[in-house]
C-alpha positions as CSV (number, residue, x, y, z in Angstrom):
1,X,14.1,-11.5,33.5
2,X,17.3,-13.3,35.3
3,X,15.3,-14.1,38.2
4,X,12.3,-15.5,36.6
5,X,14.9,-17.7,34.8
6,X,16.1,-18.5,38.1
7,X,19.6,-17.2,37.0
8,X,22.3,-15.6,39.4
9,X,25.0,-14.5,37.5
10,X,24.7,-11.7,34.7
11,X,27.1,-14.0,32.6
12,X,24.3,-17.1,32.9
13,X,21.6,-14.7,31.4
14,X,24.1,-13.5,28.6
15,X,24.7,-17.2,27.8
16,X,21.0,-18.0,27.9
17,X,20.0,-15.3,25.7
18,X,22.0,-16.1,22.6
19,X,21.5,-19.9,23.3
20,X,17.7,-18.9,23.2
21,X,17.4,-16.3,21.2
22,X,14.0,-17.1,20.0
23,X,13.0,-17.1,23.4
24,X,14.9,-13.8,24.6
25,X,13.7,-11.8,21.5
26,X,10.3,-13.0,22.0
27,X,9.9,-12.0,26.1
28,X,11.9,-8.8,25.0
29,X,8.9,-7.8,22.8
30,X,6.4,-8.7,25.1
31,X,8.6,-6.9,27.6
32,X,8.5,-3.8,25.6
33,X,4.6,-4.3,24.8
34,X,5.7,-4.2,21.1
35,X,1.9,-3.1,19.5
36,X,0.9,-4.8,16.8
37,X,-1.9,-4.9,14.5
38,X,-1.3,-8.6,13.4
39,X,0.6,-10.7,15.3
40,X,3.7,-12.6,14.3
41,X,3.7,-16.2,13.4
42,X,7.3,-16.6,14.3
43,X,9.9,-14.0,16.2
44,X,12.6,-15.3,13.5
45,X,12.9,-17.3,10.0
46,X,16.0,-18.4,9.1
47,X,14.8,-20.6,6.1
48,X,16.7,-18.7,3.6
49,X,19.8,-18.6,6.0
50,X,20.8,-16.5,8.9
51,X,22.2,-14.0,6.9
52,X,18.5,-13.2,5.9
53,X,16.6,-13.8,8.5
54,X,13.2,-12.5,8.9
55,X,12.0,-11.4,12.4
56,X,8.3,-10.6,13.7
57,X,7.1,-13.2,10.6
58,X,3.6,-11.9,8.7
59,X,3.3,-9.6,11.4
60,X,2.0,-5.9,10.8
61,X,3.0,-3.2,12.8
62,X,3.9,0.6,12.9
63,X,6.8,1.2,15.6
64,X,5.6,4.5,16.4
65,X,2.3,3.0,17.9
66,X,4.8,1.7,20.5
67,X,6.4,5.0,21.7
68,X,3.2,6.4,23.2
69,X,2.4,4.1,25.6
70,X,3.0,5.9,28.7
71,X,0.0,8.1,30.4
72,X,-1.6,11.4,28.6
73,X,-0.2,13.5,31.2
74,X,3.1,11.6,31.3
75,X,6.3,14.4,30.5
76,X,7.5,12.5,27.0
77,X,10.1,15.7,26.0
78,X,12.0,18.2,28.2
79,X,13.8,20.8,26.3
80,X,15.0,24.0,27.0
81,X,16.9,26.4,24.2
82,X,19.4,28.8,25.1
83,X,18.6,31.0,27.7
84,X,15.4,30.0,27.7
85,X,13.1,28.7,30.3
86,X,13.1,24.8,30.7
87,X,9.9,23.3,28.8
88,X,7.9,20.3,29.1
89,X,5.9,18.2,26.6
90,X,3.4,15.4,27.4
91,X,3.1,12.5,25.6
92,X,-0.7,13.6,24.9
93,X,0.6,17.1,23.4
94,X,3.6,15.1,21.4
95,X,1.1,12.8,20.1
96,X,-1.1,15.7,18.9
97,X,2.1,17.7,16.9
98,X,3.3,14.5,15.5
99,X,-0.8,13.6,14.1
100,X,-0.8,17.5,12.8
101,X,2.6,16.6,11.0
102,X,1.0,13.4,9.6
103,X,-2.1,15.2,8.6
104,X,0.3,17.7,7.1
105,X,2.2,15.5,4.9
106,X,-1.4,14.1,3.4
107,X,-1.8,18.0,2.0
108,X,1.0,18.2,0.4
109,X,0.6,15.1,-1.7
110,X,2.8,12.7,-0.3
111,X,1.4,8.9,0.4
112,X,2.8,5.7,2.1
113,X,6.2,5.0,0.7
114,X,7.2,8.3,0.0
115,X,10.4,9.8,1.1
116,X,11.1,13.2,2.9
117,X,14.7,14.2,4.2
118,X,15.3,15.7,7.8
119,X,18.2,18.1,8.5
120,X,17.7,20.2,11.6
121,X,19.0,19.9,15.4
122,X,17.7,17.7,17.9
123,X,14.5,20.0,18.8
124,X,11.1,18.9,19.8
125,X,9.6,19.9,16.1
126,X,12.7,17.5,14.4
127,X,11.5,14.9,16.5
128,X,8.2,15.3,15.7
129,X,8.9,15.5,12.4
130,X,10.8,11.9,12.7
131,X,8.0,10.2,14.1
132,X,4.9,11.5,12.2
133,X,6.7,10.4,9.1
134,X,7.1,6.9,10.6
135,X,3.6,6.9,11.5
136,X,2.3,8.0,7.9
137,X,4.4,5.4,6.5
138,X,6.6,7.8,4.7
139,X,10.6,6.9,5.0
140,X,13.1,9.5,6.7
141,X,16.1,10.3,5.0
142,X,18.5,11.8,8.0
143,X,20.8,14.3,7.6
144,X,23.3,15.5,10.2
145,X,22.9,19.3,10.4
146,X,26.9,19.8,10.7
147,X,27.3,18.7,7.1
148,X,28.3,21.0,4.0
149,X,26.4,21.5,1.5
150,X,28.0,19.0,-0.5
151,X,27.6,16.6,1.9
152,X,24.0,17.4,2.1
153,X,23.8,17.5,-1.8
154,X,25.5,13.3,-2.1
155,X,23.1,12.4,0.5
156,X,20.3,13.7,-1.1
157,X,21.2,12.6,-4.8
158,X,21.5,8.9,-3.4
159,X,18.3,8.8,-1.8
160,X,16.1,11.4,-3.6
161,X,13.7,12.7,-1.2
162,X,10.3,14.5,-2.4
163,X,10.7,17.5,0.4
164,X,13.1,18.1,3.2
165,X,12.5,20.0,6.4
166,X,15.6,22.3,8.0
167,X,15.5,26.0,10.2
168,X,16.5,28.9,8.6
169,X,19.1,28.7,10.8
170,X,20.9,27.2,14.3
171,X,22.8,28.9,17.0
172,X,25.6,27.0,18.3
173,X,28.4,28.2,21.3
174,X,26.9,31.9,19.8
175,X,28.0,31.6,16.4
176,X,24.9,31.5,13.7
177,X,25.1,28.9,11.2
178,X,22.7,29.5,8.1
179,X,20.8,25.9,7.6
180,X,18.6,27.2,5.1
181,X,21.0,28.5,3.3
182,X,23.2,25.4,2.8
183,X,20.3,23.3,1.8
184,X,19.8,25.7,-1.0
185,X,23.3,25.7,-2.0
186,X,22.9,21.6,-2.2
187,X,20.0,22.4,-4.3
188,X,17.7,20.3,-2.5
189,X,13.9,19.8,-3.2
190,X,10.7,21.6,-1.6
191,X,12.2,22.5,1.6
192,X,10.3,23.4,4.6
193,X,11.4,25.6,6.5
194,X,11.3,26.4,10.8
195,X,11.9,29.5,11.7
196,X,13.7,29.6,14.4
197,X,15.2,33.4,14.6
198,X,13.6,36.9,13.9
199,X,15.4,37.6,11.3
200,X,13.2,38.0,7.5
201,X,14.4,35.1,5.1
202,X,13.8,34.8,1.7
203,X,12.4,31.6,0.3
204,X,12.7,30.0,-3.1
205,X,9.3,30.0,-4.8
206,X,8.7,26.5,-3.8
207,X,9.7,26.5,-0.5
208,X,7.0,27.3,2.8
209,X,7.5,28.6,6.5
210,X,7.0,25.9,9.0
211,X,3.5,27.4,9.9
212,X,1.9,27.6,6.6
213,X,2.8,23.8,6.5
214,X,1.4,22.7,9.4
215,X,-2.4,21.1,9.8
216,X,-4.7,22.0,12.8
217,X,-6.2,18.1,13.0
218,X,-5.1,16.5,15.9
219,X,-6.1,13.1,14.9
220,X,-4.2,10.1,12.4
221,X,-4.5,6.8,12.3
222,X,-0.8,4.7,11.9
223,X,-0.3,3.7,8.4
224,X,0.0,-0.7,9.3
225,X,3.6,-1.8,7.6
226,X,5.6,-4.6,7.3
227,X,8.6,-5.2,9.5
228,X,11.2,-4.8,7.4
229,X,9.6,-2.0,5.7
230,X,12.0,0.9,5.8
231,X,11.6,3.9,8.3
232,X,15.0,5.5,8.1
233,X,17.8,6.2,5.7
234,X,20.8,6.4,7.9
235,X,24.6,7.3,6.7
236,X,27.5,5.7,7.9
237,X,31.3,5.8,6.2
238,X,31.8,3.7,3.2
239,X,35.7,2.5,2.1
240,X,34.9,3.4,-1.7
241,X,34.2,6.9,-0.6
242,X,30.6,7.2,-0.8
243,X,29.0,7.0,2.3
244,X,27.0,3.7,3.1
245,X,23.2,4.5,3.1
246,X,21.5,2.5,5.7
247,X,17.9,1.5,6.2
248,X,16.5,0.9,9.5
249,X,13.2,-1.0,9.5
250,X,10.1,-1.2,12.2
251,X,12.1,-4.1,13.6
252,X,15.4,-1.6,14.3
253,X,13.7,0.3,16.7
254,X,13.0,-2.6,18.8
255,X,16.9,-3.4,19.5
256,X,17.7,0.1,20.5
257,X,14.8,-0.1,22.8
258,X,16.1,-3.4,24.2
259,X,19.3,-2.5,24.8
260,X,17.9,0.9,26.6
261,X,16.0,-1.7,28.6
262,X,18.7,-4.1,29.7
263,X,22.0,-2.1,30.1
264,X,21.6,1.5,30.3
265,X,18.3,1.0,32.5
266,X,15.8,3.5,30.7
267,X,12.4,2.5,32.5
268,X,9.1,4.5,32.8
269,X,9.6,8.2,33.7
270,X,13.4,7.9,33.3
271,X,14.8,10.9,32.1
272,X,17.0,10.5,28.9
273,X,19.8,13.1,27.6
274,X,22.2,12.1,24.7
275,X,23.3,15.2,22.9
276,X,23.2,14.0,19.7
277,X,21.4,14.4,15.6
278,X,18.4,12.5,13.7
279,X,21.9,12.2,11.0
280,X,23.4,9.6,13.9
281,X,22.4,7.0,14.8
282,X,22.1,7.8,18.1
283,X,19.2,10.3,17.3
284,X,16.7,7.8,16.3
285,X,18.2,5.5,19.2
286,X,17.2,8.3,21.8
287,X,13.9,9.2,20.2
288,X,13.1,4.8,20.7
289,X,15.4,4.0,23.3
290,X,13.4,6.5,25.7
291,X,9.7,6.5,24.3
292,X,9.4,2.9,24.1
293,X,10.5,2.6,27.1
294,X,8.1,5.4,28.8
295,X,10.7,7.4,29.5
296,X,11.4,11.6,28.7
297,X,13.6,12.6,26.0
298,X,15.7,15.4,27.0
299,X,17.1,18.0,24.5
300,X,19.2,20.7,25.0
301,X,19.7,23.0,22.0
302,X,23.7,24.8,22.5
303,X,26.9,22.3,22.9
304,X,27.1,20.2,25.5
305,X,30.5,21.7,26.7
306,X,28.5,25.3,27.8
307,X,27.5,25.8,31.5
308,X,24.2,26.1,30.3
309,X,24.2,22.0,29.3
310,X,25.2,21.3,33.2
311,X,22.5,23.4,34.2
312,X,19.8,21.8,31.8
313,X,20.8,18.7,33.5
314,X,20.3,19.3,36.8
315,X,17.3,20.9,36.2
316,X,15.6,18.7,33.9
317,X,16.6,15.9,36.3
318,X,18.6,13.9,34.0
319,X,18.1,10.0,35.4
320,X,20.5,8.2,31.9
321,X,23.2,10.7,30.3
322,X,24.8,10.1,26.9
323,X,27.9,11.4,26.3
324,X,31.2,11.2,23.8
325,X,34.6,10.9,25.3
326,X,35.6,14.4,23.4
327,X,32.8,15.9,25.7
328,X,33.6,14.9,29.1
329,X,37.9,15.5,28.3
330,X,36.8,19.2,27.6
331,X,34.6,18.9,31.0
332,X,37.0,17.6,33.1
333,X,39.9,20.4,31.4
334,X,37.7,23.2,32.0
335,X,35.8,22.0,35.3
336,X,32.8,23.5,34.4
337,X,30.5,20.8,34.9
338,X,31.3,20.0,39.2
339,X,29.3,23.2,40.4
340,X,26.2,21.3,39.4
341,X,23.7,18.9,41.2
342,X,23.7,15.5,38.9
343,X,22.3,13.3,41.8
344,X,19.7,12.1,40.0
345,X,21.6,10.4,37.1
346,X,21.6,6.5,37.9
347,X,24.4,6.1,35.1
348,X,26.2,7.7,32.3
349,X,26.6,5.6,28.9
350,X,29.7,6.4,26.2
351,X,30.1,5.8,22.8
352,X,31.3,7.3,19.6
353,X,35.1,7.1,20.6
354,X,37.3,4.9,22.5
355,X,37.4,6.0,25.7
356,X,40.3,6.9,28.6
357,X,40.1,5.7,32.0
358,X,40.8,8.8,33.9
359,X,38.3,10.6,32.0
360,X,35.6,8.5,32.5
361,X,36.4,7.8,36.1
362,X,36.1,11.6,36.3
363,X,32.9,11.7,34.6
364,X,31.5,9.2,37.7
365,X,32.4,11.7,40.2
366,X,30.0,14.3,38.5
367,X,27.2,12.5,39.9
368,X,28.9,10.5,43.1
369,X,30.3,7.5,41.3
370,X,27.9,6.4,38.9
371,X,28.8,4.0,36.4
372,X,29.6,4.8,33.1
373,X,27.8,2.5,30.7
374,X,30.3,2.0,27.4
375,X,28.5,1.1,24.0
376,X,29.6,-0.1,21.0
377,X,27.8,-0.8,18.1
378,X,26.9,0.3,14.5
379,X,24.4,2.3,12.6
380,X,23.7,-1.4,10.9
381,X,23.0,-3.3,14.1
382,X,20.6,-0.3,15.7
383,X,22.5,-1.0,18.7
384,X,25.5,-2.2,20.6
385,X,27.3,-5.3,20.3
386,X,29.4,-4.7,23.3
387,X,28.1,-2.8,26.3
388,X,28.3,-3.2,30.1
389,X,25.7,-3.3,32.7
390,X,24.3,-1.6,35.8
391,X,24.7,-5.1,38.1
392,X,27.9,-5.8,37.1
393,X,31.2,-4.4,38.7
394,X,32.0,-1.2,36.4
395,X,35.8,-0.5,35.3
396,X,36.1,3.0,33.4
397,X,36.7,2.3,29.6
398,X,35.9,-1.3,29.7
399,X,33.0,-3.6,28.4
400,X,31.9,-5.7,30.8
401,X,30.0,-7.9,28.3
402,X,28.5,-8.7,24.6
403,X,25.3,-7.1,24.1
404,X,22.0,-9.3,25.1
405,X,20.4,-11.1,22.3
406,X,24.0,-11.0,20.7
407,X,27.0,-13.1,20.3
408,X,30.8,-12.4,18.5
409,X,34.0,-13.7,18.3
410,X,37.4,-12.3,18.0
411,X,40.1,-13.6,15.4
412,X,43.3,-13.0,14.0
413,X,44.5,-12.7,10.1
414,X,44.7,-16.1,10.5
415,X,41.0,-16.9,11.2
416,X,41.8,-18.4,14.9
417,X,40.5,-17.5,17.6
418,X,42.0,-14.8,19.4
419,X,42.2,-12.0,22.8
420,X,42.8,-9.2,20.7
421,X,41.6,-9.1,17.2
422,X,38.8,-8.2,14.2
423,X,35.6,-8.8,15.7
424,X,32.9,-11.0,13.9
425,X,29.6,-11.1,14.4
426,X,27.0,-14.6,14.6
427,X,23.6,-13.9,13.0
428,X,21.3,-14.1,13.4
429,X,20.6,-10.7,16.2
430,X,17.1,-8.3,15.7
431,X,18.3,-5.1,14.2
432,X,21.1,-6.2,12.1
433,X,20.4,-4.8,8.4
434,X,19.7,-7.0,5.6
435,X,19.6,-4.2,2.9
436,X,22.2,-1.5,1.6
437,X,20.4,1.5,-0.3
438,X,23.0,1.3,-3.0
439,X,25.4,-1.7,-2.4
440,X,24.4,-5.4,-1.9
441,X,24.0,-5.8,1.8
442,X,25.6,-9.5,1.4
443,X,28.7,-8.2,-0.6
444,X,29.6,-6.0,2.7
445,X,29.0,-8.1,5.1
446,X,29.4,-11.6,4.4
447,X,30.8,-12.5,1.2
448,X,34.2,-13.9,1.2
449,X,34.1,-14.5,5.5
450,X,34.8,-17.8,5.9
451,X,32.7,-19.9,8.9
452,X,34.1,-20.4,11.8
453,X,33.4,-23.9,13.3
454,X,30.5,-24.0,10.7
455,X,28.9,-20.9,11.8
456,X,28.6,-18.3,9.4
457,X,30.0,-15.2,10.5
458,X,29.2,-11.5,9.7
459,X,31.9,-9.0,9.2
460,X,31.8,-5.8,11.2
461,X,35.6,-3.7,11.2
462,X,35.9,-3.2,15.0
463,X,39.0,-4.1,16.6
464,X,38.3,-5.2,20.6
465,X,40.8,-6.7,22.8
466,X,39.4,-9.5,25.8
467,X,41.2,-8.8,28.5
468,X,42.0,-11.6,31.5
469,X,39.1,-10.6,34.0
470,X,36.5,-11.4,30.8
471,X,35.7,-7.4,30.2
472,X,36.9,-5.5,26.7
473,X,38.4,-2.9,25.5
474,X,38.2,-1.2,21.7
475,X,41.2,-1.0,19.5
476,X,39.8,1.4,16.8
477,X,39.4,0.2,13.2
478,X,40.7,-2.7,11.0
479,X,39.5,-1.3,7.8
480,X,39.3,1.9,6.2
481,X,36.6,3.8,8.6
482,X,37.3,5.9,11.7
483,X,35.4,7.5,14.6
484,X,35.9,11.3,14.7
485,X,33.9,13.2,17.6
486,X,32.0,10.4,17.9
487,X,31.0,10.1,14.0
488,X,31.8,7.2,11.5
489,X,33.9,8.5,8.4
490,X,35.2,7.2,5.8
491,X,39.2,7.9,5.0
492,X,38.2,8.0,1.2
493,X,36.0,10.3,1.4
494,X,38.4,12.9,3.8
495,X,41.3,11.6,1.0
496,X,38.9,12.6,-1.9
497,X,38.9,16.6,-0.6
498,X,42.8,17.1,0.3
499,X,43.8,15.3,-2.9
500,X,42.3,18.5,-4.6
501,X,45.2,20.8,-2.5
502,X,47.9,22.2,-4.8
503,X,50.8,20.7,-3.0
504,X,48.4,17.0,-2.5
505,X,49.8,14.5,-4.7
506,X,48.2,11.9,-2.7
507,X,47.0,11.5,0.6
508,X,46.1,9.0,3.2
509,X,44.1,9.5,6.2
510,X,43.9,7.7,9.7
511,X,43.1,8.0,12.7
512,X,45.1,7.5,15.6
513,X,44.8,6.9,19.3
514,X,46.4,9.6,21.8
515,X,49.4,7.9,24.0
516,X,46.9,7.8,27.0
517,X,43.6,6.6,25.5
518,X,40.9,8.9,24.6
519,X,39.4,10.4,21.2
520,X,40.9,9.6,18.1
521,X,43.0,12.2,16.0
522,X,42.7,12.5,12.3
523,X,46.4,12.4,11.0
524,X,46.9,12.8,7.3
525,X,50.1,11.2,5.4
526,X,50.4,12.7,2.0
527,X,53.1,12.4,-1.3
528,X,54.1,16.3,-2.6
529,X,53.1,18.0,-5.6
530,X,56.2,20.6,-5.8
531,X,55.2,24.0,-3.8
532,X,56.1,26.7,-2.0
533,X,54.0,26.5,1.3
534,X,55.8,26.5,4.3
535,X,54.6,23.4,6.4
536,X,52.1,25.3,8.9
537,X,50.3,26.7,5.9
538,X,50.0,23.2,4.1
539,X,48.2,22.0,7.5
540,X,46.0,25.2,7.9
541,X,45.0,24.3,3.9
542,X,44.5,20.9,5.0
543,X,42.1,21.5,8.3
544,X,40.0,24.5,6.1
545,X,39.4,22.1,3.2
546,X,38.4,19.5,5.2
547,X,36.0,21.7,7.7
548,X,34.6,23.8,4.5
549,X,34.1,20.0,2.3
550,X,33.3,17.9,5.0
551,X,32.5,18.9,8.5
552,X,33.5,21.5,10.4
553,X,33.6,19.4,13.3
554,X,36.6,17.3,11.9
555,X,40.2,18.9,13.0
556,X,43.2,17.7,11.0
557,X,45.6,17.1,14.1
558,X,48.8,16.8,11.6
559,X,50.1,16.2,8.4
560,X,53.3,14.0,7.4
561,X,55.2,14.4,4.3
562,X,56.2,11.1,2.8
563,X,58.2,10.6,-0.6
564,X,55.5,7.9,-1.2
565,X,52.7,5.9,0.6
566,X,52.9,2.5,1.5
567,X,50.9,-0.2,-0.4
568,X,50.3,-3.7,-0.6
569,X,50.9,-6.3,-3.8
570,X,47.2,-4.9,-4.7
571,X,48.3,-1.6,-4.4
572,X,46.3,-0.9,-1.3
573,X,47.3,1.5,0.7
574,X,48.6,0.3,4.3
575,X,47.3,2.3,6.4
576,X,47.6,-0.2,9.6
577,X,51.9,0.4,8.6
578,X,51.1,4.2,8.8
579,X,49.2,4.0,12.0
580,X,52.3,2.3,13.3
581,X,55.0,5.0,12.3
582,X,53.0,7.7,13.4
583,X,52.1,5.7,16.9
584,X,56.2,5.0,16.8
585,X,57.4,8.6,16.9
C-alpha cells in the first residue's frame, strides 16, 4: 500500500493512515477481501461522536466467511500433541468440522443469539468449536483453561452461558490437570465434554462425550449478522475486582487481521505459532490474524519451554512466532531451544510483558537475526496500539511505531504533553469496544478525560516512554492492573484472596519490573493480623492461596510487612509509592 501511495518512508504511511483513516480502513478491508453479504454504506459513522462510532454502516456480514478463503487443499491448522506425529488440516477438512459443529449446536436447541462457553487448550477441535459458533451466530464466552474453579464459576455467573465445552482433562510439562472436573466444581451448565485420555470418566446426567455431540452433515450456511453484533466474551482485569467482560464484534476480527497483515507480515501460506488460549486475547487474534490472512495456524499442545515445542517448530516450519518474554528468559537460561533449525521464521512478535533487550536480542539469534516484532495492545482494541515493523530498523525491546489505523498521545498528571507518561488513545480506530458486558463502556473509558487540543481522548492505563530516536518503550501500568505471564489481572481481585489469610489484615498487590527489564513480578505489601508464622511460611500461604484461588500460573515473588499501607486523601491505596519503595531497596 506505501508504494501505491507513492510513499517512501514507513513514518509517511503511519501519518497517512490516521490522517485518512476512512481511506486506510476501507483499502484494508478490500485488502483482506472482507466478505460480505451486504455491503457497507460507509466504513465509519461518527454522527453520534467518535466515542461511538459505527464501522462497516448497514452492512451484513459473518467474519467467519472471511477465514476460509484460501484453496481446499490449502494446510489451514498444523498441530501435533505430545509425542505424537505432526498433523495437518486443510482448510476444506476445517471447514467441514467447523459445519458438523454448527449443525451440532442446531440439535441441541440452541439458535442465533445464544451463548455457549469455551474452556479447553488451544487444539484443532477448540478452534473449531470457536469458529462454528461464530458462524451459527451463537456468542463465545472464553475461558482460559488455567483458571480455578472459582474463576471459572464468576465468569460464568456474569455471562450465563446455555452449554460449555472442556476435555476431561489436559496434560501439561507431564502433570494431568483434571478440566472436567473443575468445571463441575464451578457448577457450570450442560457441559460437553472431549475426551482426550483413556481413562473412563463419569459424567453428570446432563453432560455428553464429545462424539455423541457431534453431527455427520458437512454442510451450514453462515448465519448474516450485524457488525457490531457480539462474537466473543472476552475477560480482562477490572480495578473493582471483577474482571471486565469484553465483547468483540464481527468488526474485531478485522483489526487483528490488519495488524497481522501490516506488521507481523502473516500472508498466504504463512505459518503462524503463538502459544497461547481462546481465554486471551491472543487466541481469537491467532485463529483471525492467520485464517484471514490465508495463512496456517500452528498448535502445539505441551508448554512452549519443552524440547518438544523447538522441534514442533522446526518441523511444522514456523514462518511468524509468538512468544512472551517469560518464555524466551527460560529459553535462553536453559538453552534448549539453539539445537534446532528455525530458518524459516521471517520474524518473532512479543507481547504480554515488557520485554529485556538481551533476551530478545537472544531470541533473534534462534533463527539468524530475525526481528522481533513487539506488540502492545488490549483485549478492548483487538489489537496493538504500539507495534514495530518488518521495514523498519529493529532495536530489541523497542516500538518502532503506533499501530496503523491508530493514533495516541502521551501525557503527564498534568494533562501536557509528555516523553514518558499515561498513554491516551484518539478515536475513532476499528476494533476499539463500544460495549462493557456489565459496566458502561463510556464510564471506563472516557468519562471524566478531558480533550486534548479539542480532541476527545480515550483512556487506556499503559505507561510508554518516547525515546529520542522516535521508537518506545513500555513502563508497566498507571492504574490498578498488571501483566503476569503475559496475562492482564487485576490487583483487587489477587488482594480479595490473600485478605482471607489469617495473619492478612490487608493487602496490596503490584507488580514490579526486575532491575534489568524483563517480566513483571507480583510483590504483595500487606498490614498484620497478630500470628505466629515465621515469614517463609506467610509467603508459601501467600503463593498457595493465590495459585489454588486464582491461577496456578501466578507466583507470589515476595511479601513485605508494613505497619500500614499508604493511601491518598480518598483513601486509595498508593500503589505507584509502593512500587517505588520496593524498586528503592
Amino acid at each position: 500500500m506505501m508504494q501505491k501511495k507513492g510513499l517512501n518512508k514507513y513514518q509517511d504511511f503511519w501519518q497517512w493512515s490516521v490522517t485518512n483513516k476512512e481511506d486506510f480502513w476501507s483499502e484494508t478491508v478490500e485488502n483482506l477481501n472482507i466478505q460480505f453479504t451486504k455491503k457497507y454504506t460507509s466504513i465509519v459513522d461518527t454522527s453520534k461522536g467518535v466515542e461511538y462510532a459505527e464501522w462497516l454502516k448497514n452492512a451484513k456480514l459473518n467474519i467467519v466467511d472471511s477465514c476460509f478463503q484460501n484453496d481446499d487443499d490449502a494446510i489451514a491448522v498444523i498441530f501435533q500433541d505430545k509425542k505424537k506425529q505432526l498433523q495437518k488440516v486443510s482448510q476444506k477438512q476445517l471447514l467441514e468440522l467447523v459445519n458438523k459443529i454448527a449443525n451440532s449446536f442446531t440439535s441441541l436447541g440452541l439458535t442465533n443469539g445464544d451463548r455457549i462457553a469455551i474452556y479447553m487448550p488451544m487444539t484443532l477441535e477448540a478452534v473449531a468449536i470457536y469458529l462454528a459458533g461464530i458462524k451459527a451466530g451463537i456468542e463465545i464466552v472464553t475461558i482460559a483453561d488455567s483458571f480455578s474453579p472459582n474463576e471459572i464459576a464468576i465468569r460464568l455467573n456474569i455471562t450465563k452461558p446455555k452449554i460449555i465445552f472442556t476435555q476431561d482433562v489436559n496434560y501439561r510439562a507431564g502433570k494431568e490437570i483434571a478440566l472436567y472436573k473443575k468445571v463441575v466444581e464451578a457448577n457450570a451448565p450442560k457441559t460437553i465434554v472431549f475426551k482426550s485420555s483413556n481413562q473412563t470418566i463419569s459424567l453428570r446426567n446432563e453432560d455428553i462425550l464429545w462424539d455423541a455431540f457431534l453431527s455427520s452433515n458437512t454442510n451450514f450456511n453462515s448465519v448474516p449478522k450485524n457488525p457490531d453484533d457480539m462474537i466473543t466474551i472476552l475477560f480482562s482485569s477490572g480495578t473493582t475486582g471483577e474482571p471486565k467482560a469484553i465483547p468483540w464484534t464481527h468488526v474485531t476480527p478485522i483489526k487483528s487481521a490488519s495488524d497481522g497483515y501490516y506488521h507481523q507480515d502473516i500472508h498466504k501460506n504463512d505459518v503462524v505459532c503463538w502459544p497461547t488460549n481462546l481465554g486471551w486475547m491472543m487466541g481469537p487474534w491467532l485463529v483471525f490474524a492467520t485464517l484471514i490472512n490465508k495463512a496456517t495456524i500452528a498448535l502445539y499442545y505441551d508448554m512452549p519451554t519443552g524440547d518438544g515445542f523447538g522441534e514442533f517448530v522446526q518441523n511444522a516450519k514456523v514462518t511468524m512466532l509468538g512468544v512472551i518474554p517469560s518464555f524466551v528468559k527460560y529459553w535462553k537460561a536453559s538453552k534448549n531451544m539453539e539445537k534446532y533449525d528455525w530458518n524459516a521464521i521471517k520474524c518473532f512478535s512479543s507481547t504480554g510483558e515488557v520485554s529485556n533487550a538481551e533476551d530478545m536480542s537472544y531470541l533473534m539469534q534462534l533463527a539468524n537475526n530475525k526481528p522481533v516484532i513487539e506488540y502492545c495492545g488490549g483485549t478492548e482494541i483487538g489489537g496493538g496500539y504500539v507495534t514495530s515493523t518488518v521495514v523498519q530498523p529493529n532495536i530489541a525491546s523497542t516500538f518502532s511505531t503506533q499501530a496503523l489505523g491508530g493514533e495516541f498521545i502521551l501525557l503527564n498528571d498534568k494533562h501536557n504533553k509528555c516523553t514518558k507518561g499515561e498513554l491516551f488513545l484518539f478515536p475513532p480506530i476499528m476494533g476499539l469496544s463500544n460495549s462493557l458486558l456489565t459496566r458502561n463502556n463510556y464510564n471506563v473509558y472516557y468519562r471524566d478525560v478531558l480533550p486534548f487540543e479539542g480532541r476527545v481522548l480515550r483512556r487506556h492505563g499503559d505507561e510508554l516512554e518516547l525515546l529520542s530516536n522516535g521508537y518506545y518503550i513500555a513502563r508497566g501500568r498507571v492504574d490498578d492492573a498488571m501483566n503476569l505471564g503475559g496475562i492482564k489481572i487485576s490487583s483487587v481481585q489477587i488482594e480479595g484472596v490473600l485478605n482471607s489469610l489469617d495473619f492478612i489484615k490487608e493487602s496490596a498487590a503490584i507488580a514490579v519490573s526486575p532491575e534489568n527489564g524483563g517480566p513483571s513480578l507480583l510483590v504483595i505489601f500487606y498490614s498484620e493480623n497478630e500470628s505466629r508464622l515465621l515469614e517463609n511460611e506467610r509467603l508459601q500461604q501467600a503463593i498457595n492461596c493465590v495459585k489454588e484461588k486464582i491461577n496456578p500460573l501466578f507466583r507470589v515473588h515476595d511479601l513485605v510487612k508494613l505497619e500500614e499501607l499508604p493511601r491518598t486523601a480518598s483513601n486509595k491505596i498508593l500503589r505507584r509509592s509502593l512500587r517505588d519503595i520496593y524498586e528503592s531497596k
